[in-house]
DRENZA-634636 format. One record per residue (C-alpha): residue in three letters; x, y, z; residue number from 0. Coordinates in steps of 0.1 Angstrom, whole numbers, plus 5000, padded with zeros to 4 digits. Each point is the difference from the previous one (the first is absolute). Layout:
# residues N
('ALA' (X Y Z) NUM)
...
# end
This chain:
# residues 174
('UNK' (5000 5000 5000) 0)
('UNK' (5014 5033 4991) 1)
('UNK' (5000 5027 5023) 2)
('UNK' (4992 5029 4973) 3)
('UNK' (4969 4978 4991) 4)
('UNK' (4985 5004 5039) 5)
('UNK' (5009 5036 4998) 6)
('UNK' (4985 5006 4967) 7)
('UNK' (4968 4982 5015) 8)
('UNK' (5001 5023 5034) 9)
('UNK' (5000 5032 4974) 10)
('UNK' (4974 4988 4984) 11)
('UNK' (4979 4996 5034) 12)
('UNK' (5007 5029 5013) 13)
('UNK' (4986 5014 4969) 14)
('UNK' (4969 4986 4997) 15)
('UNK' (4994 5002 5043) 16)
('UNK' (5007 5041 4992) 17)
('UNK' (4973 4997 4969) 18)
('UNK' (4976 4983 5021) 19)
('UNK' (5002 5027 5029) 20)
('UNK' (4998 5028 4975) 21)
('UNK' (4967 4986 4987) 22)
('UNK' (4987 4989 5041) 23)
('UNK' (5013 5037 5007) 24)
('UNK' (4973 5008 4977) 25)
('UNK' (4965 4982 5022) 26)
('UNK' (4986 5025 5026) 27)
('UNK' (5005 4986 5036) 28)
('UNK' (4971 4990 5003) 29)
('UNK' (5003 4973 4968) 30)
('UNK' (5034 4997 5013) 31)
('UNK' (4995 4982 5033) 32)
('UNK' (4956 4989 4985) 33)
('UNK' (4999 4963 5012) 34)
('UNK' (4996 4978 4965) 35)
('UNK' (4999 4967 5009) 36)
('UNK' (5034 4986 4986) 37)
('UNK' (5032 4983 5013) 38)
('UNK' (5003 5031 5020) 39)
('UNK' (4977 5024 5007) 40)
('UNK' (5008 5032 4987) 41)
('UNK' (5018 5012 4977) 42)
('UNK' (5022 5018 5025) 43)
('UNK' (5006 4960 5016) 44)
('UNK' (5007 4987 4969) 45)
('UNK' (5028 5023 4993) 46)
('UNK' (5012 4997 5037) 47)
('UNK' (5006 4961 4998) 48)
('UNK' (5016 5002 4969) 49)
('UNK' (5029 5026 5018) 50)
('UNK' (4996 4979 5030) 51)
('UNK' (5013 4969 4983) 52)
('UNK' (5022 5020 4978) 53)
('UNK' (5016 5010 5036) 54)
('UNK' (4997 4963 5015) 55)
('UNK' (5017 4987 4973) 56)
('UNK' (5029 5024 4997) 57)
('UNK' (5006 4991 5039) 58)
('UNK' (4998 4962 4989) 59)
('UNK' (5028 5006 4972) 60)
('UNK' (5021 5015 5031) 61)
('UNK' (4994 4967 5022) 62)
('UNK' (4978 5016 5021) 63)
('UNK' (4963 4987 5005) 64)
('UNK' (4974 5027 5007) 65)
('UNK' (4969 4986 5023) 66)
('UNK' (4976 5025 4993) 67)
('UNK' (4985 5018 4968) 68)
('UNK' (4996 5039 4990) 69)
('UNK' (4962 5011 5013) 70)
('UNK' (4980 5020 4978) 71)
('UNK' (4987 5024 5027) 72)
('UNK' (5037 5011 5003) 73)
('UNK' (4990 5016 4966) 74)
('UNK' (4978 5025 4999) 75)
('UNK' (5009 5017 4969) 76)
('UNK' (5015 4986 4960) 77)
('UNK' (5031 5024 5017) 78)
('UNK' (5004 4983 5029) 79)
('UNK' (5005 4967 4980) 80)
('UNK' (5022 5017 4972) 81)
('UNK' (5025 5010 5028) 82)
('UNK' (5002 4969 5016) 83)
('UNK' (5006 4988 4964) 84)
('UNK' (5028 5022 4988) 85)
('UNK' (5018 4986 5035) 86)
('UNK' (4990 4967 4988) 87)
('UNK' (5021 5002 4966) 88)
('UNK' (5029 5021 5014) 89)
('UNK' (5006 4969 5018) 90)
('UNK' (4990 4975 4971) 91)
('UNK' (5024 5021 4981) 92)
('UNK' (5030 5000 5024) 93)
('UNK' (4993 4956 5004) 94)
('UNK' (5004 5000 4959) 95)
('UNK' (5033 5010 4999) 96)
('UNK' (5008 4976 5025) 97)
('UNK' (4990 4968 4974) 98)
('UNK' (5022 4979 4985) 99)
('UNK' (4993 4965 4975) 100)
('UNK' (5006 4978 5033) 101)
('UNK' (4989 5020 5025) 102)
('UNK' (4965 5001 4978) 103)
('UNK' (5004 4958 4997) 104)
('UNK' (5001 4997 5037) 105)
('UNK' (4976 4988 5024) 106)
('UNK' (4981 5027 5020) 107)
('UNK' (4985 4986 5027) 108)
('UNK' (4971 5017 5020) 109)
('UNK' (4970 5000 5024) 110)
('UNK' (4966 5012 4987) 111)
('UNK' (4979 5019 5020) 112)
('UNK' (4985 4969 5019) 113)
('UNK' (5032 4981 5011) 114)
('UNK' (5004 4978 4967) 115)
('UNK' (5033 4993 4986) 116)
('UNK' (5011 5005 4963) 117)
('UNK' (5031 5003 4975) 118)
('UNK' (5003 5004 4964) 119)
('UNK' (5026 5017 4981) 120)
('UNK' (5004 5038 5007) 121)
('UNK' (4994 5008 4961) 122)
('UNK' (4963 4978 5003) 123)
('UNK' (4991 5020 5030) 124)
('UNK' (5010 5034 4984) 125)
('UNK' (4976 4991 4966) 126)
('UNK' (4974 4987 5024) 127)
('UNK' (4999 5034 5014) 128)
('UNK' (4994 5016 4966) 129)
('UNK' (4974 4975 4990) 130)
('UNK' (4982 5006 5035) 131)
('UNK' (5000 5041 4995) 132)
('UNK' (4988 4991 4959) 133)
('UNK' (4968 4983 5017) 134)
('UNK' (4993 5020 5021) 135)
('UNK' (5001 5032 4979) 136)
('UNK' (4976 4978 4976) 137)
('UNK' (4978 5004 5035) 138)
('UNK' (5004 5036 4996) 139)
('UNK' (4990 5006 4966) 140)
('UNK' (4966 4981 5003) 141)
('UNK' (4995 5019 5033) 142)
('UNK' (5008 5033 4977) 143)
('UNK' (4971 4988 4972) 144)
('UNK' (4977 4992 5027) 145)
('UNK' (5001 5034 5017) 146)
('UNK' (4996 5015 4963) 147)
('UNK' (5035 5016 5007) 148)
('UNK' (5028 4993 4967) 149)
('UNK' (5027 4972 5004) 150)
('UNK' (5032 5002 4987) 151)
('UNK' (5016 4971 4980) 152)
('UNK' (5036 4982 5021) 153)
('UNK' (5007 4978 4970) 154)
('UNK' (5038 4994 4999) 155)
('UNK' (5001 5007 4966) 156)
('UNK' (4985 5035 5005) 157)
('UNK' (5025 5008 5025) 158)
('UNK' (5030 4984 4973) 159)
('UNK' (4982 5023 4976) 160)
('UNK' (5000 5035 5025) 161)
('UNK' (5039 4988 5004) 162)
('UNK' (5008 5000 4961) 163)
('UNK' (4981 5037 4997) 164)
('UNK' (5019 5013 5030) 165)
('UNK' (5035 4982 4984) 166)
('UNK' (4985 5016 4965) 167)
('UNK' (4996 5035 5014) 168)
('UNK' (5032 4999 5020) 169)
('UNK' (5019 4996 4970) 170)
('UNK' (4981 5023 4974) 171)
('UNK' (5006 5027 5028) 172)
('UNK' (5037 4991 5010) 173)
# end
């Protein structure tokens, strides 16, 4: 597994969780934290696990093994959840230049939140994390379409194509 791969994959994540805020920053507070029936909740619960596991699962990459989960009601607001984001990847970021091919092939063992034991290779934990935040922002967006508010599309190939425009426009302007 190569290391640029996971880090390529983390830009990509934090791109689409900044899309998906941008459009939840969008809902009044009232459709923001409206009970809907889903996984979650709200809206506002449904972003909140996703940065919750996002944060349990960089402490698992580190050998540590939180016990306890992010609570919603510690967010009132879509800014509240965007700062404890931004910590989030400053810290995702700083564990990214840490990889290497065999640290990513090595076991990573952990405790999940109820006491059960696990290991799988770093790099398999790292893409589950990814995979987990895709799903979840899939939550999102049919959350968005029920409240009648506009979703915003996280395909990976959308965010290869912003990268080639930005890459474009660099260049024609350099």
């Amino acid at each position: 597994m190569d290391p640029s791969f996971i880090s390529e994959l983390y830009s990509f994540n934090r791109w689409a969780n900044h899309k998906a805020m941008d459009a939840v920053a969008r809902l009044s507070q009232e459709m923001f934290l409206r009970e809907m029936g889903n996984s979650f909740a709200s809206v506002r619960d449904t972003l909140v696990h996703t940065l919750s596991a996002e944060v349990v699962w960089v402490e698992r990459f580190q050998g540590r093994s939180p016990d306890t989960y992010l609570q919603g009601s510690d967010f009132p607001t879509v800014d509240a959840i965007r700062q404890r984001w931004e910590q989030l990847e400053q810290a995702q970021i700083k564990f990214l230049k840490t990889l290497t091919t065999e640290k990513l092939t090595e076991p990573r063992p952990y405790r999940n939140v109820k006491g059960e034991a696990y290991s799988y290779p770093l790099w398999q934990e790292m893409v589950h994390l990814v995979n987990h935040s895709s799903y979840h922002r899939g939550q999102i967006t049919t959350l968005l379409r029920q409240l009648g508010a506009e979703p915003v599309s996280t395909d990976l190939l959308l965010y290869y194509d912003e990268q080639a425009q930005e890459l474009s426009a660099t260049q024609t302007s350099g």
